[in-house]
SEPA-326031 format. One record per residue (C-alpha): residue number from 1; residue in three letters; x, y negated, z negated. Coordinates in nm, 4 decimals. Each point is the difference from the previous one (the first is absolute). Layout:
BEGIN
+-----+------+----------+----------+----------+
:  nr : rest :       c1 :       c2 :       c3 :
+-----+------+----------+----------+----------+
: NUM :  ALA :        X :        Y :        Z :
...
+-----+------+----------+----------+----------+
% end
This chain:
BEGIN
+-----+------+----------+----------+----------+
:  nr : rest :       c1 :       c2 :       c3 :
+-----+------+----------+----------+----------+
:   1 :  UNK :   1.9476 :   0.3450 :   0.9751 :
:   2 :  UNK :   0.0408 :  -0.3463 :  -0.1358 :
:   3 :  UNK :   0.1622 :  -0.2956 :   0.2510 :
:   4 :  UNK :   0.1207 :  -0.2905 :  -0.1034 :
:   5 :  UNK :  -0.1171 :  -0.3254 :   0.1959 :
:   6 :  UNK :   0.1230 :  -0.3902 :  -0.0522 :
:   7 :  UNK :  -0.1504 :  -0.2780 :   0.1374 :
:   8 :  UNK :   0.0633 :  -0.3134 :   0.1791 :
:   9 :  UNK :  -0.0645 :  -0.3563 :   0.0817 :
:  10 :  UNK :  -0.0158 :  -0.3262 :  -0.2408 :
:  11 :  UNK :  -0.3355 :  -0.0108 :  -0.1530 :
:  12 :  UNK :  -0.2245 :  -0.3252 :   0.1916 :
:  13 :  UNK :  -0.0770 :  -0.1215 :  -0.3361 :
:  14 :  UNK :  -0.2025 :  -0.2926 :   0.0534 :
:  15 :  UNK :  -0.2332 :   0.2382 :   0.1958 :
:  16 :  UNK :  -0.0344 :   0.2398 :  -0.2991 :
:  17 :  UNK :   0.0298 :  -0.2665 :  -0.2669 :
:  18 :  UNK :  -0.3197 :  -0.0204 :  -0.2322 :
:  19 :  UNK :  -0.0260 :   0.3847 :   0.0251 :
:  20 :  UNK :   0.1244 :   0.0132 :  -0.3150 :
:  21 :  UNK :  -0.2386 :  -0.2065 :  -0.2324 :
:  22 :  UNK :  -0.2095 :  -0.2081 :   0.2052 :
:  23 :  UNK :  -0.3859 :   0.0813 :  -0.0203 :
:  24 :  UNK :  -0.1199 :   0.2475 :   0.2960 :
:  25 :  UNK :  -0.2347 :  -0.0849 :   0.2022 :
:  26 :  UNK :  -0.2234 :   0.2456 :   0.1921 :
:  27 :  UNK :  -0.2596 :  -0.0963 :   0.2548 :
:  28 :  UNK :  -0.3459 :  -0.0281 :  -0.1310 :
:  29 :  UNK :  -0.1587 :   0.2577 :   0.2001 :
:  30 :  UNK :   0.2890 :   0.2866 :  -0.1592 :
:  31 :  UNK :  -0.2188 :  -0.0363 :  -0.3181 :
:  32 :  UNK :  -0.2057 :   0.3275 :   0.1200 :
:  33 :  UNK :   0.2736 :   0.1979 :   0.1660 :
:  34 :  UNK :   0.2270 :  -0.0752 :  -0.3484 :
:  35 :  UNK :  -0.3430 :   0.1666 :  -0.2121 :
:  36 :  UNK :  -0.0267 :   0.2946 :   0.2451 :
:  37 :  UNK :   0.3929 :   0.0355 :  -0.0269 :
:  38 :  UNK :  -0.0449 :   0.0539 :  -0.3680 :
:  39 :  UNK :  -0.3084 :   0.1721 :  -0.0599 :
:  40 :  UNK :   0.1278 :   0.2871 :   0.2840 :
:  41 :  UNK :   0.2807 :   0.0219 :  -0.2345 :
:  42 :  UNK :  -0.1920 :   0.1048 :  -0.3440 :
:  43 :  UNK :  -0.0556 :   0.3566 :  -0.1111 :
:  44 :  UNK :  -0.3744 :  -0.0887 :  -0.0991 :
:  45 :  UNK :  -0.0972 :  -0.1637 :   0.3411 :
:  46 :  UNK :  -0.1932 :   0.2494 :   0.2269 :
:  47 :  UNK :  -0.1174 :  -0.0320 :   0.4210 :
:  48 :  UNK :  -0.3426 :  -0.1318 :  -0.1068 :
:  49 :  UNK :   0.1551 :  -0.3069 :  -0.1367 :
:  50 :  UNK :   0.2533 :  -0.0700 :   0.2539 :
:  51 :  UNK :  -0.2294 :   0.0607 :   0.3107 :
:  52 :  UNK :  -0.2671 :  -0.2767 :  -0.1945 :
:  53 :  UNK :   0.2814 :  -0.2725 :  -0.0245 :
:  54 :  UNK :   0.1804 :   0.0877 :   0.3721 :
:  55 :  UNK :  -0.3119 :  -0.0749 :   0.1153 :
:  56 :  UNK :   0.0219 :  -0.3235 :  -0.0884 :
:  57 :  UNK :   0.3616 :  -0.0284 :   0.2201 :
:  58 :  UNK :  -0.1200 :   0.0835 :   0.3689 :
:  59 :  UNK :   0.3645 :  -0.0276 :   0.1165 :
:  60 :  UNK :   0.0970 :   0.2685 :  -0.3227 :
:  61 :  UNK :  -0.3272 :   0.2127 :   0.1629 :
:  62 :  UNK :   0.1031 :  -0.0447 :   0.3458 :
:  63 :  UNK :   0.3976 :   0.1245 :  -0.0563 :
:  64 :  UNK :  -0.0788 :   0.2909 :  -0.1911 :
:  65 :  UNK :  -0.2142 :   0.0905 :   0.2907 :
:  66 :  UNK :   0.2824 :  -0.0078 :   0.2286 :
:  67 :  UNK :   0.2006 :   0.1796 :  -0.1686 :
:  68 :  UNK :  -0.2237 :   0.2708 :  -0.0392 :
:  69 :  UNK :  -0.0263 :   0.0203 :   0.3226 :
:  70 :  UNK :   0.3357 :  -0.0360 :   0.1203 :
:  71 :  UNK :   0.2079 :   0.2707 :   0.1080 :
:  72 :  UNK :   0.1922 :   0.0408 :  -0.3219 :
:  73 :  UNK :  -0.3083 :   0.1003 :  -0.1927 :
:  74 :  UNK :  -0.2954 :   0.0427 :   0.2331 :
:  75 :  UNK :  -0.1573 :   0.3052 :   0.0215 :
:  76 :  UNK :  -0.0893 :   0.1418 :   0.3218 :
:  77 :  UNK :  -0.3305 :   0.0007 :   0.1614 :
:  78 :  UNK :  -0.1202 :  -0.2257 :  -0.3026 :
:  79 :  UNK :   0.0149 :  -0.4270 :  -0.0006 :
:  80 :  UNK :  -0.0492 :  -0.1588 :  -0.3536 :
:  81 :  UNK :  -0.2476 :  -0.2997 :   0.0549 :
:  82 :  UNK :   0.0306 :  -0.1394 :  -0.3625 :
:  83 :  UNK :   0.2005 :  -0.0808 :  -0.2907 :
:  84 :  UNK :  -0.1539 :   0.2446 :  -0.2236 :
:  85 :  UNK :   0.0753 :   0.2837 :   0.2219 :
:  86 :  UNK :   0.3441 :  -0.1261 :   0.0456 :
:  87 :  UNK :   0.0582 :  -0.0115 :  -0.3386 :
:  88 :  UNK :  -0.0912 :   0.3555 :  -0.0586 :
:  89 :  UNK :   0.2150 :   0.0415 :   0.2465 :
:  90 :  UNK :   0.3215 :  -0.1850 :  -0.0713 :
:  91 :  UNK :  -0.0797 :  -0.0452 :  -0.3799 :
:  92 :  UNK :   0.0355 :  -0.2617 :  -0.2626 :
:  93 :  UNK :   0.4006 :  -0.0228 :   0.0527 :
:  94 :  UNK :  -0.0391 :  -0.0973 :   0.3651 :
:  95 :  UNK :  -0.2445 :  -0.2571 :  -0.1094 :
:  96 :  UNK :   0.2922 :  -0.1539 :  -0.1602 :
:  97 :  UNK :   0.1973 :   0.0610 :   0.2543 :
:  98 :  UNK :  -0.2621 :  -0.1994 :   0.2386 :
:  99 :  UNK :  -0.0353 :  -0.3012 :  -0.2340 :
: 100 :  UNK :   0.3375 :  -0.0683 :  -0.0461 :
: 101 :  UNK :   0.0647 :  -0.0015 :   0.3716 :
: 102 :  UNK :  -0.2837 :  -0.2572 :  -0.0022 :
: 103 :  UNK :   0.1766 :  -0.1729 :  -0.2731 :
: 104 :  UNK :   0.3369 :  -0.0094 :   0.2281 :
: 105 :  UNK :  -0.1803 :  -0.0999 :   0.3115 :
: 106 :  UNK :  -0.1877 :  -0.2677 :  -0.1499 :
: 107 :  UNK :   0.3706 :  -0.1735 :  -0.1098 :
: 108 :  UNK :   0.0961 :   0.1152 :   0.3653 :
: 109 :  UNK :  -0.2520 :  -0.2165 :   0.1823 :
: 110 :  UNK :   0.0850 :  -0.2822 :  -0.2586 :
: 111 :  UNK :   0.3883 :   0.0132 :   0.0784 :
: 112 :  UNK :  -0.0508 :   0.0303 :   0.3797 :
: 113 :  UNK :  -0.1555 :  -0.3436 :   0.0780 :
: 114 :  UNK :   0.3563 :  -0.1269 :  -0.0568 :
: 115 :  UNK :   0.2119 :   0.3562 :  -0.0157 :
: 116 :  UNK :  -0.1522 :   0.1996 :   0.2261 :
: 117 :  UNK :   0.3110 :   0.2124 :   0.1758 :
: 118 :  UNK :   0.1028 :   0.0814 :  -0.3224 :
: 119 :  UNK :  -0.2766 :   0.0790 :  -0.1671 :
: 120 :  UNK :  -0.0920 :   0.2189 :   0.2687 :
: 121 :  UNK :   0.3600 :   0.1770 :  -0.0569 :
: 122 :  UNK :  -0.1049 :   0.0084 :  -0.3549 :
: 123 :  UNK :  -0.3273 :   0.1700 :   0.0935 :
: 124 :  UNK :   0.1453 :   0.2877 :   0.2154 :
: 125 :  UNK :   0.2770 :   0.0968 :  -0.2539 :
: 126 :  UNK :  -0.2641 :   0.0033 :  -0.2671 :
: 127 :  UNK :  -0.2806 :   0.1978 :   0.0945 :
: 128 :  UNK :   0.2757 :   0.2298 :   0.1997 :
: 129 :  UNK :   0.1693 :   0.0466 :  -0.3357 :
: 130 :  UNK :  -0.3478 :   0.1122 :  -0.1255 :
: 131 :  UNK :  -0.0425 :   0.2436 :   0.2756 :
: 132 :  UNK :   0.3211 :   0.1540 :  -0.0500 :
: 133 :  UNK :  -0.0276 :   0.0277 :  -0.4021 :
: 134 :  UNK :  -0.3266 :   0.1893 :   0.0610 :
: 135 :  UNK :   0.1577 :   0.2267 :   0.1936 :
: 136 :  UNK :   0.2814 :   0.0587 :  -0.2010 :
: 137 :  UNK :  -0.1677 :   0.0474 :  -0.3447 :
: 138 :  UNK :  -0.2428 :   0.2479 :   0.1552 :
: 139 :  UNK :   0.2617 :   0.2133 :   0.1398 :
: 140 :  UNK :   0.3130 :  -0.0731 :  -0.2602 :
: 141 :  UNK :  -0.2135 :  -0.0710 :  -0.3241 :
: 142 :  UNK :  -0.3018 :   0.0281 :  -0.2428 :
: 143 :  UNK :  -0.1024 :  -0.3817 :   0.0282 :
: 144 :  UNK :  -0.2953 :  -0.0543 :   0.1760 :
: 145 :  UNK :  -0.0050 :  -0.0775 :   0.3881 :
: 146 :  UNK :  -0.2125 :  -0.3213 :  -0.0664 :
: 147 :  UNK :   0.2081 :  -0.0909 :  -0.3197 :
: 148 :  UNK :   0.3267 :  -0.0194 :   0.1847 :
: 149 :  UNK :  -0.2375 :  -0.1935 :   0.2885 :
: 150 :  UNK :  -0.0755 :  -0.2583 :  -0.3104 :
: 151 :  UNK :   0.3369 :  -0.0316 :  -0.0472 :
: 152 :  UNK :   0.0950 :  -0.0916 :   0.3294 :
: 153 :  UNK :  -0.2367 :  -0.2521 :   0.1106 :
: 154 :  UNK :   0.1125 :  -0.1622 :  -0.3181 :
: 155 :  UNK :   0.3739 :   0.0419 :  -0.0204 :
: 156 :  UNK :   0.0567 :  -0.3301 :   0.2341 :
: 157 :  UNK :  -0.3241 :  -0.2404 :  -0.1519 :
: 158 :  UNK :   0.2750 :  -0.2561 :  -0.1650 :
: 159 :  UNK :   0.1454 :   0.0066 :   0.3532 :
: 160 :  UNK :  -0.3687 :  -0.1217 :   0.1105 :
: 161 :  UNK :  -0.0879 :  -0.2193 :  -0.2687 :
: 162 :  UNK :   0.3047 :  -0.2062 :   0.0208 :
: 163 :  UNK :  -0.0616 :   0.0119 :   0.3861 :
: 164 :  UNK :  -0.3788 :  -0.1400 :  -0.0885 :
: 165 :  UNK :   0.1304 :  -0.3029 :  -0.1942 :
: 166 :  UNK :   0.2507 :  -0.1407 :   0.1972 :
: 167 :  UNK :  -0.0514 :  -0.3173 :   0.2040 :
: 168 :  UNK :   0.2547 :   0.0278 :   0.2193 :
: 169 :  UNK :   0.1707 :   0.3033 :   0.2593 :
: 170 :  UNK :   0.2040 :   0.1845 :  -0.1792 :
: 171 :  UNK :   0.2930 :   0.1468 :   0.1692 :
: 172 :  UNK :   0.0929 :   0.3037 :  -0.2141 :
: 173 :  UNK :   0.2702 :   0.2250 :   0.0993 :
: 174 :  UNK :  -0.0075 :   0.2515 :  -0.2757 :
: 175 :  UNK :   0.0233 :  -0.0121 :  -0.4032 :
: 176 :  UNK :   0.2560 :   0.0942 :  -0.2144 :
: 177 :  UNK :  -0.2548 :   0.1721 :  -0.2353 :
: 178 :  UNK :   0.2094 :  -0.0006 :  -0.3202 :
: 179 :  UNK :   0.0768 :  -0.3641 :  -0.0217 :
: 180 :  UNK :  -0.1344 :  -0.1926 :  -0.2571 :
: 181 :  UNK :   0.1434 :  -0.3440 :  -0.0819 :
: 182 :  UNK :   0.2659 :   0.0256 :  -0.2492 :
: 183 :  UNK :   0.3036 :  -0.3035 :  -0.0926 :
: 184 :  UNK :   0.2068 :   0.2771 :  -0.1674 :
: 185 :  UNK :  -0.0910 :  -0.1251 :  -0.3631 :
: 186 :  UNK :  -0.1882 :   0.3281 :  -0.0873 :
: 187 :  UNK :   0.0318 :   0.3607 :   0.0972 :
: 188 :  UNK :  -0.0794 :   0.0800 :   0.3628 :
: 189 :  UNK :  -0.3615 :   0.0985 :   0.0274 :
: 190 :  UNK :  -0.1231 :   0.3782 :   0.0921 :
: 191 :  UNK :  -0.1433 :   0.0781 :   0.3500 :
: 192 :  UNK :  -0.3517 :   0.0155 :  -0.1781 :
: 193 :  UNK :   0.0506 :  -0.3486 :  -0.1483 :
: 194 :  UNK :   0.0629 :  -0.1245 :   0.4501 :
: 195 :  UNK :  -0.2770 :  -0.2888 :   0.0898 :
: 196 :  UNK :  -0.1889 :   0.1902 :   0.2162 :
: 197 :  UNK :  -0.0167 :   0.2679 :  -0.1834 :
: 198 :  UNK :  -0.1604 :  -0.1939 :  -0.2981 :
: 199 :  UNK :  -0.2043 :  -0.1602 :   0.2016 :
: 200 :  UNK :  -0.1196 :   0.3403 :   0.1731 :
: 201 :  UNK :  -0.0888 :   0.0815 :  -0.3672 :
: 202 :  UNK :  -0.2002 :  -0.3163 :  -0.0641 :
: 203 :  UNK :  -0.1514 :   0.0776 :   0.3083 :
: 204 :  UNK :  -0.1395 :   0.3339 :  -0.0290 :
: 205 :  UNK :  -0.0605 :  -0.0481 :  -0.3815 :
: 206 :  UNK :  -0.2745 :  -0.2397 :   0.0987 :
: 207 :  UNK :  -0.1269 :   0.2140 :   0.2435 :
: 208 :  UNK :  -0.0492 :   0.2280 :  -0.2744 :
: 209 :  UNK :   0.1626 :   0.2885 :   0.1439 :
: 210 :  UNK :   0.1411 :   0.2871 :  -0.2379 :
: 211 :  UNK :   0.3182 :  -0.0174 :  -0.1350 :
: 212 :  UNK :   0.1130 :   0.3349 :   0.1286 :
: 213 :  UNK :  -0.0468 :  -0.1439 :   0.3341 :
: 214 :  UNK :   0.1988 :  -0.3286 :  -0.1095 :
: 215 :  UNK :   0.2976 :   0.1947 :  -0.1317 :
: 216 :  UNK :  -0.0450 :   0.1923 :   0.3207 :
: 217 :  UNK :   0.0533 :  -0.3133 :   0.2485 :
: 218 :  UNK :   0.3060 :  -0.1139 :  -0.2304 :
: 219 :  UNK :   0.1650 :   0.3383 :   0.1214 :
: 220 :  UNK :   0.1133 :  -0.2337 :   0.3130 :
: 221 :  UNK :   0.1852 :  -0.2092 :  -0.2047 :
: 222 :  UNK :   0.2249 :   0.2817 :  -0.1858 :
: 223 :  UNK :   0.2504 :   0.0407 :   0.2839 :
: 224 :  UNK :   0.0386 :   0.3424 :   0.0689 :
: 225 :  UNK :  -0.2672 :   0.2458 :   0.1991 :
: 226 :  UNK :  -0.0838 :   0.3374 :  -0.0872 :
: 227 :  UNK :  -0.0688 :   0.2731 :   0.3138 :
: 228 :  UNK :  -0.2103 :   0.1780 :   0.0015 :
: 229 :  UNK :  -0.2443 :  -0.1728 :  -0.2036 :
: 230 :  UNK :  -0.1076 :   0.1172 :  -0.3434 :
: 231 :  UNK :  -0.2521 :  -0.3133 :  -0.1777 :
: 232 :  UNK :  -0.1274 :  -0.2553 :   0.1368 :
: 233 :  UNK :   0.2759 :  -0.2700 :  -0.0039 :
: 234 :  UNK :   0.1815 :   0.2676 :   0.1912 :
: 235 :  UNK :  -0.2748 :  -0.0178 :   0.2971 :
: 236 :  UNK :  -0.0050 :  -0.3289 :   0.0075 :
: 237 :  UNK :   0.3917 :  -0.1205 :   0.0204 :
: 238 :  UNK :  -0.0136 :   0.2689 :   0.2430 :
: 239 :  UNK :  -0.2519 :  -0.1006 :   0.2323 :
: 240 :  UNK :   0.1313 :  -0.3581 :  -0.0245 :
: 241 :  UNK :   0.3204 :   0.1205 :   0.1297 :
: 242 :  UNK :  -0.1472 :   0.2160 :   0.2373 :
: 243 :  UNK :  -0.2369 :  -0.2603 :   0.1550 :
: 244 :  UNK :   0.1296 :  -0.1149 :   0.3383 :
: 245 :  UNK :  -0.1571 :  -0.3202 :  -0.0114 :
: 246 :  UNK :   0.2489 :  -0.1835 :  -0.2865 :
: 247 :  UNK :  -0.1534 :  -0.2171 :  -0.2294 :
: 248 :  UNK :   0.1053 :  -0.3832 :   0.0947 :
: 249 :  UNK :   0.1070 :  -0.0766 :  -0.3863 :
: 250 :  UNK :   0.2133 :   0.2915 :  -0.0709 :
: 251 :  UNK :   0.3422 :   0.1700 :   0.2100 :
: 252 :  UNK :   0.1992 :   0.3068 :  -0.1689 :
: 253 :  UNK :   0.3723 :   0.0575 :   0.0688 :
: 254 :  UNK :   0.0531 :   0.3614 :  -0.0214 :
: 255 :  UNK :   0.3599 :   0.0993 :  -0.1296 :
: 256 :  UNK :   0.1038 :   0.3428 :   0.0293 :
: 257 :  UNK :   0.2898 :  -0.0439 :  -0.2416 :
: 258 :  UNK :  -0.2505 :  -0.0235 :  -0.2735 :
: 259 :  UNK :  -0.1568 :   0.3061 :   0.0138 :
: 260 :  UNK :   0.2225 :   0.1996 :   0.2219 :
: 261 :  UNK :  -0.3622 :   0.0281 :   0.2106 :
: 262 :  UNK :  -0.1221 :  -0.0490 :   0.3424 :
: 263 :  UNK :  -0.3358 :  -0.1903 :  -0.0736 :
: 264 :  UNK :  -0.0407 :  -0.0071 :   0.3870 :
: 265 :  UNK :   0.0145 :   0.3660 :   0.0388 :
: 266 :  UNK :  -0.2130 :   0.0495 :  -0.2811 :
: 267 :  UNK :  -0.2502 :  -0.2488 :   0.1164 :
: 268 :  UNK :  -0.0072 :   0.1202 :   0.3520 :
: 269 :  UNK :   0.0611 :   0.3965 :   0.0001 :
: 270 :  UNK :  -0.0889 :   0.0610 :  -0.3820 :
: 271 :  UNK :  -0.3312 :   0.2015 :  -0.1126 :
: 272 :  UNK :  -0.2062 :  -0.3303 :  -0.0505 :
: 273 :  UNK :   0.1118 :  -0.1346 :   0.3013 :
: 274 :  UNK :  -0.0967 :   0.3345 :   0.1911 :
: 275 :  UNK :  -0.3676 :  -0.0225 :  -0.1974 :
: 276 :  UNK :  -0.0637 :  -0.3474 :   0.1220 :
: 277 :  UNK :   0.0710 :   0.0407 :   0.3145 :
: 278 :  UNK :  -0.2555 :   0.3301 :   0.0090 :
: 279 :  UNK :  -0.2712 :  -0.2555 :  -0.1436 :
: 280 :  UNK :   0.1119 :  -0.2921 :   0.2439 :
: 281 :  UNK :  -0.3351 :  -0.0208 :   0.1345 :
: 282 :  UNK :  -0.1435 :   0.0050 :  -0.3851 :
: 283 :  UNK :   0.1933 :  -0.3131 :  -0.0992 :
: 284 :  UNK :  -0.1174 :  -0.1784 :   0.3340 :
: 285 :  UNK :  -0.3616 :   0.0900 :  -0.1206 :
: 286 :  UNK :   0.0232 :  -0.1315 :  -0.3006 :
: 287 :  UNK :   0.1949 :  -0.3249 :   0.0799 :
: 288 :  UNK :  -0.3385 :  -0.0304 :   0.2665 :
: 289 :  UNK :  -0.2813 :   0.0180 :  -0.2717 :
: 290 :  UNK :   0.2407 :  -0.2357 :  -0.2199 :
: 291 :  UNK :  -0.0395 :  -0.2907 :   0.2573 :
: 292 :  UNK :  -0.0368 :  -0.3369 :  -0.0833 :
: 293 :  UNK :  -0.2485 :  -0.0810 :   0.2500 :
: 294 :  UNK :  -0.2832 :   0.2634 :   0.0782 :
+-----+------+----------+----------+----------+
% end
């Protein structure tokens, strides 16, 4: 079933300005997180390699514990006490999973000396989009679990980033994610061509991240929503729909006319909506081992 979505609100461009073509600038101490990102992500890399460099991130080591052990993938009667058992455990996609959570939460911390109830907005909606697109692509899809978790934590990081260089509060009351500034002198750019969603591709490009996964986040700029869920973009528009904690930057009108579609009965009594709410106390797991501060 494919619904139609449109979006809303003037774009705050001098907040998203530079997204475009400035030069990005990561913290210093992503430099490790940005090498585990992509070495979890080639074919040739194998658990003996990754366990000898996450032992050189302690907060990497100390979050794939916790997950482990959390409710969504502990084992009974057994506690994982370190990262090489948690990453037999969880494997080398949750690794990525991890780092780029550490990735997000490092921007987080950043944005919140000046930003904080919004970045803290940002936060929930992100790693509860995560959750959710776990869920969903183990139960709808053959994606990996900890794939679509990738995804998710990642899905909002221009969001963050922008958040982590501005000087001043930022009062944002949703983004019209399509705009792009245009005088009318040239054809009308392409959702995919929007600011934020260049910048989101800037962005994960130099975190090295795959470009199935890139192509993947860019679903939530192509206006319409497929349910149930069938690749990966699928999970993740989904779950960003689905999340009941709306991300601060982005609002979607919802006009039956267009599709001839109830997206609120499909998002509330459909078959994802019935799987999610069987896993409720999955996602809240997961969003727990994702914290910022632990």
């Amino acid at each position: 079933m494919r619904l139609e979505l449109t979006s809303r609100h003037a774009m705050q461009e001098s907040l998203f300005s530079g997204l475009e073509n400035e030069p990005l600038t990561f913290l210093t101490s992503s430099t490790g997180l940005i090498q585990l990102i992509d070495r979890a992500s080639r074919e040739d890399s194998t658990l003996d390699d990754l366990v000898k460099l996450v032992r050189s991130e302690p907060l990497v080591s100390a979050k794939l514990v916790a997950m482990a052990n959390s409710a969504a993938y502990g084992r009974s009667g057994r506690t994982v006490t370190n990262a090489h058992e948690a990453l037999n455990l969880l494997g080398l996609k949750m690794l990525r999973a991890v780092a780029s959570s550490l990735v997000t939460a490092q921007l987080a911390d950043q944005a919140a000396a000046i930003n904080a109830p919004l970045v803290d907005r940002l936060w929930a909606h992100s790693t509860e989009v995560a959750a959710l697109a776990a869920v969903l692509a183990r139960r709808f899809t053959t994606v990996s679990p900890e794939t679509a978790l990738f995804a998710g934590m990642l899905h909002d990081i221009a969001g963050f980033y922008v958040l982590a260089k501005a000087r001043s509060r930022v009062q944002a009351i949703g983004i019209d994610l399509a705009a792009h500034l245009w005088t009318g002198t040239e054809a009308a750019p392409q959702r995919s061509d929007a600011v934020l969603a260049v910048g989101t591709r800037r962005l994960l490009a130099a975190l090295r991240v795959p470009n199935e996964l890139g192509e993947a986040v860019e679903t939530l700029w192509r206006g319409y929503v497929m349910a149930p869920p069938e690749t990966l973009g699928d999970v993740l528009q989904l779950a960003n729909l689905m999340a009941q904690t709306q991300s601060p930057f982005e609002e979607f009108s919802r006009d039956p006319a267009d599709c001839g579609i109830d997206l609120d009965e499909v998002l509330e009594r459909g078959e994802a909506a019935q799987v999610v709410r069987a896993a409720h106390a999955q996602v809240q797991a997961m969003q727990q081992a994702l914290g910022r501060r632990r």
